[in-house]
mmCIF file of the N, C-alpha and C atoms, coordinates in Angstrom:
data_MODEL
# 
_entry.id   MODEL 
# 
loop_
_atom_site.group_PDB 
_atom_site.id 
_atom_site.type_symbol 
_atom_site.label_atom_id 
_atom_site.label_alt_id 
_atom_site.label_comp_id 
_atom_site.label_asym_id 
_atom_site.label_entity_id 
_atom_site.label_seq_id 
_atom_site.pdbx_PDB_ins_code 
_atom_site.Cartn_x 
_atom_site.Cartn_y 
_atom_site.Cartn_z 
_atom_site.occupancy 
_atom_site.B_iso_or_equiv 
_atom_site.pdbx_formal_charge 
_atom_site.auth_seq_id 
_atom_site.auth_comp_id 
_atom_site.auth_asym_id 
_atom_site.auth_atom_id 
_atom_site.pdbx_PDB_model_num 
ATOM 1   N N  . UNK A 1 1  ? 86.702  25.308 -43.900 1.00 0.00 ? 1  UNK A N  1 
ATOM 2   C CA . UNK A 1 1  ? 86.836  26.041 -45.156 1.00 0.00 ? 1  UNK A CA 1 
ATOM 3   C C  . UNK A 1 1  ? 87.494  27.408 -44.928 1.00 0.00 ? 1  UNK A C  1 
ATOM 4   N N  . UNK A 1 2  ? 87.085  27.808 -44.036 1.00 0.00 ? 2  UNK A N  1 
ATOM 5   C CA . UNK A 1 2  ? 87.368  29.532 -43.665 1.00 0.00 ? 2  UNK A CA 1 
ATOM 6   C C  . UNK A 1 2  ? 89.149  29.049 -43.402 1.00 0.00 ? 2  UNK A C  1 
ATOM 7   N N  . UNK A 1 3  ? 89.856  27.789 -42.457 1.00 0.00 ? 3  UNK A N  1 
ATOM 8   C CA . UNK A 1 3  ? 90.824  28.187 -42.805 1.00 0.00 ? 3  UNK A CA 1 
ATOM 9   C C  . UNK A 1 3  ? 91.792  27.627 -44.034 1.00 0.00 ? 3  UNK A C  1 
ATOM 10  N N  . UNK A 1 4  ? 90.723  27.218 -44.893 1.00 0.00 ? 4  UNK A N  1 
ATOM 11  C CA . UNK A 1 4  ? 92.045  27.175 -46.218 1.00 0.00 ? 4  UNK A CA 1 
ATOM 12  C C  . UNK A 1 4  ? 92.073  28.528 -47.023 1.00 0.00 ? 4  UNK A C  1 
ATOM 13  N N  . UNK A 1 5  ? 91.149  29.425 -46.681 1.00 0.00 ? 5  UNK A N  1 
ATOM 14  C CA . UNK A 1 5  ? 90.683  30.683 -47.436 1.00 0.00 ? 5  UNK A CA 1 
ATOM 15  C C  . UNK A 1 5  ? 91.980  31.499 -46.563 1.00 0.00 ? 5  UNK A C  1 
ATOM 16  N N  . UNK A 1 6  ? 92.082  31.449 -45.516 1.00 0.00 ? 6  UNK A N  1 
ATOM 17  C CA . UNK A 1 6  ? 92.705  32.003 -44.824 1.00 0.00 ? 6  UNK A CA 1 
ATOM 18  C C  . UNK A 1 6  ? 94.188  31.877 -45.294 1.00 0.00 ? 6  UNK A C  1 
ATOM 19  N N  . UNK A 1 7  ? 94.180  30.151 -45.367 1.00 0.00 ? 7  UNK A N  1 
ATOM 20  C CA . UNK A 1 7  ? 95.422  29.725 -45.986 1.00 0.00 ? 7  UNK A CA 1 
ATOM 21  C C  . UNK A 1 7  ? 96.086  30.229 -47.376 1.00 0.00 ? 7  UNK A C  1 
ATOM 22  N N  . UNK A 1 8  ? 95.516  30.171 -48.381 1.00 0.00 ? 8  UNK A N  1 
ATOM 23  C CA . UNK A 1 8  ? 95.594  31.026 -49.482 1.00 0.00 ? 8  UNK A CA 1 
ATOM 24  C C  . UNK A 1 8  ? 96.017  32.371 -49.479 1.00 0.00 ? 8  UNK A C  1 
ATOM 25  N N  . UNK A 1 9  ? 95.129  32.822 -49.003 1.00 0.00 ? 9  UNK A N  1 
ATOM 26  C CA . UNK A 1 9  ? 95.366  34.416 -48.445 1.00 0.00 ? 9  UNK A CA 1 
ATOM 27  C C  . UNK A 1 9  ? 96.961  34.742 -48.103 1.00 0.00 ? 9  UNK A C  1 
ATOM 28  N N  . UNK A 1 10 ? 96.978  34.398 -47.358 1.00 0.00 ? 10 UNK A N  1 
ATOM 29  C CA . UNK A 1 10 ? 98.602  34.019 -46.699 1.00 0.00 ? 10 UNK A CA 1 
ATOM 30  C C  . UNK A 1 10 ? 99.644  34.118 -47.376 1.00 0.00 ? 10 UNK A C  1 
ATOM 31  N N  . UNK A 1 11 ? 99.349  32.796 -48.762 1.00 0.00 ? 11 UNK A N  1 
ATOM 32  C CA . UNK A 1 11 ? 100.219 32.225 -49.754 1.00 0.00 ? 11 UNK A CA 1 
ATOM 33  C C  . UNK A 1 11 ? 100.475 33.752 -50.730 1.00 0.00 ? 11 UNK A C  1 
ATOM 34  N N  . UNK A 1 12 ? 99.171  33.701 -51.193 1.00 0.00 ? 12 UNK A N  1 
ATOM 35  C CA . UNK A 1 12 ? 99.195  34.792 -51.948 1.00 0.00 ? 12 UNK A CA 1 
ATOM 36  C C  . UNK A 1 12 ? 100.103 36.520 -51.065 1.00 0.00 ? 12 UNK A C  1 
ATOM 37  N N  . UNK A 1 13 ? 99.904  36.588 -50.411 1.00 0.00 ? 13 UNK A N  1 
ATOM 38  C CA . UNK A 1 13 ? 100.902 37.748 -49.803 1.00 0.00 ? 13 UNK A CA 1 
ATOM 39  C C  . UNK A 1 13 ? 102.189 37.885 -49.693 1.00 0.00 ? 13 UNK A C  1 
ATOM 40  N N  . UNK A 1 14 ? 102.352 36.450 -49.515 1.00 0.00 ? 14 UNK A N  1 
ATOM 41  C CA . UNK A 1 14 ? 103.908 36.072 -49.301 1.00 0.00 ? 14 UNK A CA 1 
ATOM 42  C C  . UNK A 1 14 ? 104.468 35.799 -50.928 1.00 0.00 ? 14 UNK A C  1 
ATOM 43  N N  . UNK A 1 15 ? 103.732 35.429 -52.302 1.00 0.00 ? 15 UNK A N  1 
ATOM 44  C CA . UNK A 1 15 ? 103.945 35.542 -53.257 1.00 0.00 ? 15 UNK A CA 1 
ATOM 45  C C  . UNK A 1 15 ? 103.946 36.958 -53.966 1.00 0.00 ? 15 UNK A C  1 
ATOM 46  N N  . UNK A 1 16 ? 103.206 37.696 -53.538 1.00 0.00 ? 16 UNK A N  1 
ATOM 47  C CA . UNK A 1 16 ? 102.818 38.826 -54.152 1.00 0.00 ? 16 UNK A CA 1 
ATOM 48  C C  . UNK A 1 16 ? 104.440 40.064 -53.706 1.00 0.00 ? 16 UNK A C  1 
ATOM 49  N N  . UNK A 1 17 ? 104.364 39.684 -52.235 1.00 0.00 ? 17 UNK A N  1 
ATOM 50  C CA . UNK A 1 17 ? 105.503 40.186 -51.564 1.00 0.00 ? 17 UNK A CA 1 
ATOM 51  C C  . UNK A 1 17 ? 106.679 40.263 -52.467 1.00 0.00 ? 17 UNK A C  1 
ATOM 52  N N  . UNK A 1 18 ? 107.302 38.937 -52.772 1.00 0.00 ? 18 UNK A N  1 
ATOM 53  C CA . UNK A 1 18 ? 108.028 38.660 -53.589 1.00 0.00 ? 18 UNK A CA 1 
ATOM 54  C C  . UNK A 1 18 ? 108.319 38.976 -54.744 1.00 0.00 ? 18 UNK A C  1 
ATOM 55  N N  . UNK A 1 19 ? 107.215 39.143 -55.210 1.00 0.00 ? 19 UNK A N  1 
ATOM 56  C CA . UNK A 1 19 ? 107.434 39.924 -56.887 1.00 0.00 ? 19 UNK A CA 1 
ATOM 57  C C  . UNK A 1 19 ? 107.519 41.051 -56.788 1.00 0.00 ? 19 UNK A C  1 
ATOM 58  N N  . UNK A 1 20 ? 106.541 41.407 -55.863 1.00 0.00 ? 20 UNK A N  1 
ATOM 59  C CA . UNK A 1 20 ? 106.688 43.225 -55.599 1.00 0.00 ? 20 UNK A CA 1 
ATOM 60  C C  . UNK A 1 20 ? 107.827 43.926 -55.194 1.00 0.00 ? 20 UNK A C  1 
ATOM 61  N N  . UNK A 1 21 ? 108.426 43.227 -54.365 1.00 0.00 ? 21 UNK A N  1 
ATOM 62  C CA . UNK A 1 21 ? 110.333 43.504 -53.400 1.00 0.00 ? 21 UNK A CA 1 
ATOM 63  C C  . UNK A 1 21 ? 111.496 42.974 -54.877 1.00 0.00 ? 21 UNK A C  1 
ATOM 64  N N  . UNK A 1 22 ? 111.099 42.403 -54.882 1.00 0.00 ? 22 UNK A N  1 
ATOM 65  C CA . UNK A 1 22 ? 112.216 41.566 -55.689 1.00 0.00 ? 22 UNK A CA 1 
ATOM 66  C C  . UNK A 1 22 ? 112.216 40.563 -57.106 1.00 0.00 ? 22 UNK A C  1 
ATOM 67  N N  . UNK A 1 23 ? 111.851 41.416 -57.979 1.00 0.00 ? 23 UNK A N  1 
ATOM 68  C CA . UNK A 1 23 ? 111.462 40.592 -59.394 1.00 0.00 ? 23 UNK A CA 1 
ATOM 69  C C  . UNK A 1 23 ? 112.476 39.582 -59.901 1.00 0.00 ? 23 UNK A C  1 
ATOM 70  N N  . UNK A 1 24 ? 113.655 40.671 -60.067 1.00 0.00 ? 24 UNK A N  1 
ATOM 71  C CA . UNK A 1 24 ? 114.650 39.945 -60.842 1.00 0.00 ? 24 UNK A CA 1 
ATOM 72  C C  . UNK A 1 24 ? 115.092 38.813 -60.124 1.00 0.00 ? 24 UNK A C  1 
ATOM 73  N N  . UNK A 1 25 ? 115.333 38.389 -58.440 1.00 0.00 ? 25 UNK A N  1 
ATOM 74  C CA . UNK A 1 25 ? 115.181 37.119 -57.791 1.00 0.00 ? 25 UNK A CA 1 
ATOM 75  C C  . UNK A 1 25 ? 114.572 36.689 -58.156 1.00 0.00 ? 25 UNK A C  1 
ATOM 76  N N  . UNK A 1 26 ? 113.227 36.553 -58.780 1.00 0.00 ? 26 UNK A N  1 
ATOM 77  C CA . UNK A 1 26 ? 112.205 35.253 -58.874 1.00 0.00 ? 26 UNK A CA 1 
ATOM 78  C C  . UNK A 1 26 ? 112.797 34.981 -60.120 1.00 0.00 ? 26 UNK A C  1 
ATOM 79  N N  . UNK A 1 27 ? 113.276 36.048 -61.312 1.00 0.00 ? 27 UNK A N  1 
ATOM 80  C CA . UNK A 1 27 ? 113.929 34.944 -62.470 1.00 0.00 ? 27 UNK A CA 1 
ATOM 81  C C  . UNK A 1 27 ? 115.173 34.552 -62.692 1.00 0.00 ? 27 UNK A C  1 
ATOM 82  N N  . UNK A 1 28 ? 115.936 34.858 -61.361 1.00 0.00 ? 28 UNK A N  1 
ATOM 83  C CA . UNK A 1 28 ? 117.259 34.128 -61.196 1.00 0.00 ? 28 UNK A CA 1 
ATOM 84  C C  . UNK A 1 28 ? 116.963 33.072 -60.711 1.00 0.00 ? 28 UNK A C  1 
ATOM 85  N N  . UNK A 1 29 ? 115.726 32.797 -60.250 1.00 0.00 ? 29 UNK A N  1 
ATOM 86  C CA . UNK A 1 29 ? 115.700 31.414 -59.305 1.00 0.00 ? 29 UNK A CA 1 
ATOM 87  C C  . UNK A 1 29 ? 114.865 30.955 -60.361 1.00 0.00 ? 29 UNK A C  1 
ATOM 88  N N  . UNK A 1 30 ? 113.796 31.144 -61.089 1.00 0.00 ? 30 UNK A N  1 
ATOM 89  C CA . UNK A 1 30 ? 112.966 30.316 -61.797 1.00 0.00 ? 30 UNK A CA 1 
ATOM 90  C C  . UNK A 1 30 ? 114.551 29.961 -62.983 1.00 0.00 ? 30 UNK A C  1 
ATOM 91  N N  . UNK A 1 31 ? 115.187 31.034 -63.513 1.00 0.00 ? 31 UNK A N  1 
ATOM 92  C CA . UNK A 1 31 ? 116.651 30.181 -64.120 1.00 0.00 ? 31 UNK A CA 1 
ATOM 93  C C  . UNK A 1 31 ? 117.383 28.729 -63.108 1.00 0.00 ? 31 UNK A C  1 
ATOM 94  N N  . UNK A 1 32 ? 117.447 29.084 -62.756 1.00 0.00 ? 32 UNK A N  1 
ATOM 95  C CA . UNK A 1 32 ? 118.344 28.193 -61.762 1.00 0.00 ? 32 UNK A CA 1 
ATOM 96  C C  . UNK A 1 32 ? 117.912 26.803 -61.545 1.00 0.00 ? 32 UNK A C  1 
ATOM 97  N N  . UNK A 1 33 ? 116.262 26.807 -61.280 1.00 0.00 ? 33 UNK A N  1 
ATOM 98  C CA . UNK A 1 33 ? 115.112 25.467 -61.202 1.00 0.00 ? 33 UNK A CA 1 
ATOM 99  C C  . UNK A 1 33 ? 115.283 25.018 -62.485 1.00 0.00 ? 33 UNK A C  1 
ATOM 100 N N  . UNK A 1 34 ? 115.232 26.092 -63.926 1.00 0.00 ? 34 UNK A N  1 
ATOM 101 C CA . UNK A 1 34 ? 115.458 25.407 -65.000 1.00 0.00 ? 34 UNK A CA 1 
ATOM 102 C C  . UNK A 1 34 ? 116.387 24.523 -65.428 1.00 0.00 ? 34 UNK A C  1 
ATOM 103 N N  . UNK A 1 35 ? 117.539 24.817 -64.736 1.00 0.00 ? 35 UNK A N  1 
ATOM 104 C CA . UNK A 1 35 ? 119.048 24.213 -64.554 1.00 0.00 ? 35 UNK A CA 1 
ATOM 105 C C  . UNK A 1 35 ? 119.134 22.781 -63.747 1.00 0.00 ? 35 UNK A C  1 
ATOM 106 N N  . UNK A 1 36 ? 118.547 22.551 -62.712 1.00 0.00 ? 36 UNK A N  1 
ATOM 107 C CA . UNK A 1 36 ? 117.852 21.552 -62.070 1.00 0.00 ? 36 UNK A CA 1 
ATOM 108 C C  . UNK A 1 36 ? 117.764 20.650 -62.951 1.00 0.00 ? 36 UNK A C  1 
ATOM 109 N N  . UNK A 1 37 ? 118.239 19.460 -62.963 1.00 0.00 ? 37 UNK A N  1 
ATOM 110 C CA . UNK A 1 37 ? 117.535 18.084 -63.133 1.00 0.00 ? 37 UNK A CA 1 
ATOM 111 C C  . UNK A 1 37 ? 116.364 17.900 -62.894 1.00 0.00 ? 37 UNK A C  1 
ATOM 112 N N  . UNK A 1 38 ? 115.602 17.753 -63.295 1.00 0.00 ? 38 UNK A N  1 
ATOM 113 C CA . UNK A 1 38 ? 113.823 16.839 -63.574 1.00 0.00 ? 38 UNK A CA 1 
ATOM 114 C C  . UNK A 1 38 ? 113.753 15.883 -61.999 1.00 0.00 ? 38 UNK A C  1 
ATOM 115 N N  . UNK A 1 39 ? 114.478 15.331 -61.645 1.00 0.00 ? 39 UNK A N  1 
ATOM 116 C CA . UNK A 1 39 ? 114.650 14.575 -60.390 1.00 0.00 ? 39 UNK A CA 1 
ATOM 117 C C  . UNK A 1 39 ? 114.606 15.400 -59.166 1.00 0.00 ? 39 UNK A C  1 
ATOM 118 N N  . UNK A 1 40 ? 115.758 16.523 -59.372 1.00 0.00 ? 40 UNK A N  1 
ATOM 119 C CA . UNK A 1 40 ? 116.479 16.801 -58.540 1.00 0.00 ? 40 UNK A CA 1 
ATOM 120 C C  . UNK A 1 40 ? 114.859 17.872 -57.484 1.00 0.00 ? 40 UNK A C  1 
ATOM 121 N N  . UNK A 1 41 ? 114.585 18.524 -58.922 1.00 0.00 ? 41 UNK A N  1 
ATOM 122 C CA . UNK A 1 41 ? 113.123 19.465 -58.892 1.00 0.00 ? 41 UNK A CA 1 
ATOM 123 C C  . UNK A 1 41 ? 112.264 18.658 -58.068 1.00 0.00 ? 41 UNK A C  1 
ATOM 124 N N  . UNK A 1 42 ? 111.921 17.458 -58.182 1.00 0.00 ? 42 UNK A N  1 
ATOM 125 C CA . UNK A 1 42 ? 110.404 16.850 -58.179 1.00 0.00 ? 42 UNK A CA 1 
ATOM 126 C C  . UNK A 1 42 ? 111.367 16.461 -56.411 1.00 0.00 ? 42 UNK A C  1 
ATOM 127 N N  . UNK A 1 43 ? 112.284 16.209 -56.136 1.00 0.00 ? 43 UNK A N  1 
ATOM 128 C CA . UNK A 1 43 ? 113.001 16.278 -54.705 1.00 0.00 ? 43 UNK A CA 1 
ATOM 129 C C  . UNK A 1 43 ? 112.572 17.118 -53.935 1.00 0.00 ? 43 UNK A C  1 
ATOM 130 N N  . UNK A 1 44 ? 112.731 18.611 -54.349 1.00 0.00 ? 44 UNK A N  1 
ATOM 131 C CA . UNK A 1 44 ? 112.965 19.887 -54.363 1.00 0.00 ? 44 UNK A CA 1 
ATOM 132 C C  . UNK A 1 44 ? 111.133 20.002 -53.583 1.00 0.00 ? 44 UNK A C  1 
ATOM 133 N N  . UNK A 1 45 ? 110.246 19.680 -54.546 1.00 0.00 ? 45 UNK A N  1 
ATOM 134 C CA . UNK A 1 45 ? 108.915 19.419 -54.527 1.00 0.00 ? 45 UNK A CA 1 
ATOM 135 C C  . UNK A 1 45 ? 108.779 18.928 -53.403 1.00 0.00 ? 45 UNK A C  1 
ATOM 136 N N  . UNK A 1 46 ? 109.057 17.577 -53.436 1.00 0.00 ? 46 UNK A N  1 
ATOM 137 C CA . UNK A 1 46 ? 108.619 16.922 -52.657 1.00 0.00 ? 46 UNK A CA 1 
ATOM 138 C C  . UNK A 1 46 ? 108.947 17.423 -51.029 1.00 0.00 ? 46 UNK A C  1 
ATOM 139 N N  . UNK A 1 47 ? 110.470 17.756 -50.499 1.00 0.00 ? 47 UNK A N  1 
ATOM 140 C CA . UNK A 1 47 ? 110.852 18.394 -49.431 1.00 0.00 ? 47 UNK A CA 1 
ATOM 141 C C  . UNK A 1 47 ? 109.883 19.606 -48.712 1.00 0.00 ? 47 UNK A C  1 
ATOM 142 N N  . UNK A 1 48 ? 109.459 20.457 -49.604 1.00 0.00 ? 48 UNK A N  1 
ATOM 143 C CA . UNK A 1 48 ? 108.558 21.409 -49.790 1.00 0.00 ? 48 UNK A CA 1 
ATOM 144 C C  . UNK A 1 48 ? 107.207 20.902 -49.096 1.00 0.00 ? 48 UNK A C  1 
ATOM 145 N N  . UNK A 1 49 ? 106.971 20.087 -49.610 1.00 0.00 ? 49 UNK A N  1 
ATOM 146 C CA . UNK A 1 49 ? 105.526 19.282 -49.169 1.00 0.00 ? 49 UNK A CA 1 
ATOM 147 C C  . UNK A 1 49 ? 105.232 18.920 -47.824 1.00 0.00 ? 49 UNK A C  1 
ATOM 148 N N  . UNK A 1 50 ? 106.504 17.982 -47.792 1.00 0.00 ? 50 UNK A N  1 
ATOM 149 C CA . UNK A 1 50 ? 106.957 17.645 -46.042 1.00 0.00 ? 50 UNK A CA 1 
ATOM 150 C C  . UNK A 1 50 ? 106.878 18.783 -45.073 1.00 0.00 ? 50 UNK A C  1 
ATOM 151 N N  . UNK A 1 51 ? 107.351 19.324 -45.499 1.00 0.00 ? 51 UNK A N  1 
ATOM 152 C CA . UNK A 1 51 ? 108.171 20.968 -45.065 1.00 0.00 ? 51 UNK A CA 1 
ATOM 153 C C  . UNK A 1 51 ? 106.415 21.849 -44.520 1.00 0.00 ? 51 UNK A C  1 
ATOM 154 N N  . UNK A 1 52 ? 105.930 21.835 -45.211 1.00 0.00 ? 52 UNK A N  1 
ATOM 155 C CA . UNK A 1 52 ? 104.514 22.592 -45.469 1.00 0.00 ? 52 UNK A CA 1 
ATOM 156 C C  . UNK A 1 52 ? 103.488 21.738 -44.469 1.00 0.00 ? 52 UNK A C  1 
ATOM 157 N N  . UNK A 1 53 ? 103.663 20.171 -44.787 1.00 0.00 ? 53 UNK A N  1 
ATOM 158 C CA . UNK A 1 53 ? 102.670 19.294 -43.826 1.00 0.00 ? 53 UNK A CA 1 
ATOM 159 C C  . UNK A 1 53 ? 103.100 19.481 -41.964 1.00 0.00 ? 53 UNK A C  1 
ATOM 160 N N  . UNK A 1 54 ? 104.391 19.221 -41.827 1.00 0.00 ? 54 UNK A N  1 
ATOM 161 C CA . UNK A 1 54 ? 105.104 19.328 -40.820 1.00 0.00 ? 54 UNK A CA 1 
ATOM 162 C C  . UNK A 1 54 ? 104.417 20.754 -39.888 1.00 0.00 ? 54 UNK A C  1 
ATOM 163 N N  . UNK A 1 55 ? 104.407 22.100 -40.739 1.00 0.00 ? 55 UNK A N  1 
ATOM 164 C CA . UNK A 1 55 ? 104.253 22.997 -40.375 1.00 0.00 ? 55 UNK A CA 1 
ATOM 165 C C  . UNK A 1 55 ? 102.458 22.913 -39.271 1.00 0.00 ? 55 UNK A C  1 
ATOM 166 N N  . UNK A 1 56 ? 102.310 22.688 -40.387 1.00 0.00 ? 56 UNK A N  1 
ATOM 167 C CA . UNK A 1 56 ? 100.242 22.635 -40.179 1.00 0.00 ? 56 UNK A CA 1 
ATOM 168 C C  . UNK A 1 56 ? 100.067 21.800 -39.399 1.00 0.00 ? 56 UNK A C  1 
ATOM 169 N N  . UNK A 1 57 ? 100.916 20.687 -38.601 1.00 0.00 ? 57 UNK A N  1 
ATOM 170 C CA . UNK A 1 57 ? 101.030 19.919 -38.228 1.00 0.00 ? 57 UNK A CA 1 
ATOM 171 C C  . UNK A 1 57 ? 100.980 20.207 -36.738 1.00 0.00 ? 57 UNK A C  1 
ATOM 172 N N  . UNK A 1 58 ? 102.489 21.003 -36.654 1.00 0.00 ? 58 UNK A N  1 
ATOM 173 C CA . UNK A 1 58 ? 103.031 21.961 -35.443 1.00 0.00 ? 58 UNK A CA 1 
ATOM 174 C C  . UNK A 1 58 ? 101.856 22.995 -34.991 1.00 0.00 ? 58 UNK A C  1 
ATOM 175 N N  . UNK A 1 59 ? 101.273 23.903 -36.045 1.00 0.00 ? 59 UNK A N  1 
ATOM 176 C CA . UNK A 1 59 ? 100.294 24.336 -35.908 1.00 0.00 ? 59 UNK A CA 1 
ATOM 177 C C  . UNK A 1 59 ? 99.030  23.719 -35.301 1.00 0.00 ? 59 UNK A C  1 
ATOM 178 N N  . UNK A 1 60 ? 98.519  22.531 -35.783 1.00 0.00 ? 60 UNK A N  1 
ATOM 179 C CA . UNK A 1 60 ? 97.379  22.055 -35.197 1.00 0.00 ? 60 UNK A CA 1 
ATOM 180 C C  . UNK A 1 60 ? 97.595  21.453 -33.292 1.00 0.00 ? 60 UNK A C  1 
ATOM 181 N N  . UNK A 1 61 ? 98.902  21.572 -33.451 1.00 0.00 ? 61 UNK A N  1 
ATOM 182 C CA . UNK A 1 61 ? 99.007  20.910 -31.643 1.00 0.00 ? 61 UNK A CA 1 
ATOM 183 C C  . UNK A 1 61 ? 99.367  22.047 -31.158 1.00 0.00 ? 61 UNK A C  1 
ATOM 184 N N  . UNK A 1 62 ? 99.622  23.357 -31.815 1.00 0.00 ? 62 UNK A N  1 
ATOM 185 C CA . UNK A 1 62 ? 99.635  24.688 -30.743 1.00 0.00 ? 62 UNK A CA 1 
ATOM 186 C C  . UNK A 1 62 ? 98.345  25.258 -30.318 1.00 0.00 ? 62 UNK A C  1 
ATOM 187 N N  . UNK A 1 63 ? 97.049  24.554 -31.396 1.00 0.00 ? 63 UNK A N  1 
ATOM 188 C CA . UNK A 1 63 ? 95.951  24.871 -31.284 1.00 0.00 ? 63 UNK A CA 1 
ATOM 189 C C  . UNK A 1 63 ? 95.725  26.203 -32.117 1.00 0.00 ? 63 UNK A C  1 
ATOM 190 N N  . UNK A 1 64 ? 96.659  26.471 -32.980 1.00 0.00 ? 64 UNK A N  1 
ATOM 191 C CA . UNK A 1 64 ? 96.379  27.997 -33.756 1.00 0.00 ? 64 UNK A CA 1 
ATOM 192 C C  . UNK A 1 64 ? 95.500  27.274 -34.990 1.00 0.00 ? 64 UNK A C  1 
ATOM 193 N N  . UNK A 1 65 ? 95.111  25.968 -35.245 1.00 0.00 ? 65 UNK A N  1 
ATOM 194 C CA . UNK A 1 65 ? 94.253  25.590 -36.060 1.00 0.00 ? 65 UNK A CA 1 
ATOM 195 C C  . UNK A 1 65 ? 92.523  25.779 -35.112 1.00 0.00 ? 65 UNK A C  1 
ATOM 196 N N  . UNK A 1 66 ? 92.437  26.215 -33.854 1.00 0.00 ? 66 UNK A N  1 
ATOM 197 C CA . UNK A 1 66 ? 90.965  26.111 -33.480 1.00 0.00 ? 66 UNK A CA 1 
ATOM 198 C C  . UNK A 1 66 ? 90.983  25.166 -32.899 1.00 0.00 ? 66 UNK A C  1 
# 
């Protein structure tokens, strides 16, 4: 549990970061996703996912998961 709390934590900084540095990027890009095909997005998604599992993945055989 402690590390999905951890995990979050994380997320949230690196989101917060973002809005705080750079607003008007997040609504050139939330424009841009709007522009996106419905397909192209849920792609977009999905890569992301991989992308994210892969990571935690790499992580758990460096042992930085404990």
């Amino acid at each position: 549990m402690g590390i999905a709390i951890l995990a979050l934590g994380l997320v949230l900084i690196l989101e917060g970061l973002v809005y705080a540095l750079a607003p008007s990027l997040v609504e050139d890009l939330l424009a841009a996703l709007r522009d996106l095909p419905l397909e192209t997005r849920r792609l977009v998604g999905l890569a992301a996912l991989v992308a994210g599992m892969a990571l935690v993945w790499v992580a758990a055989n460096l042992g930085v998961l404990g």
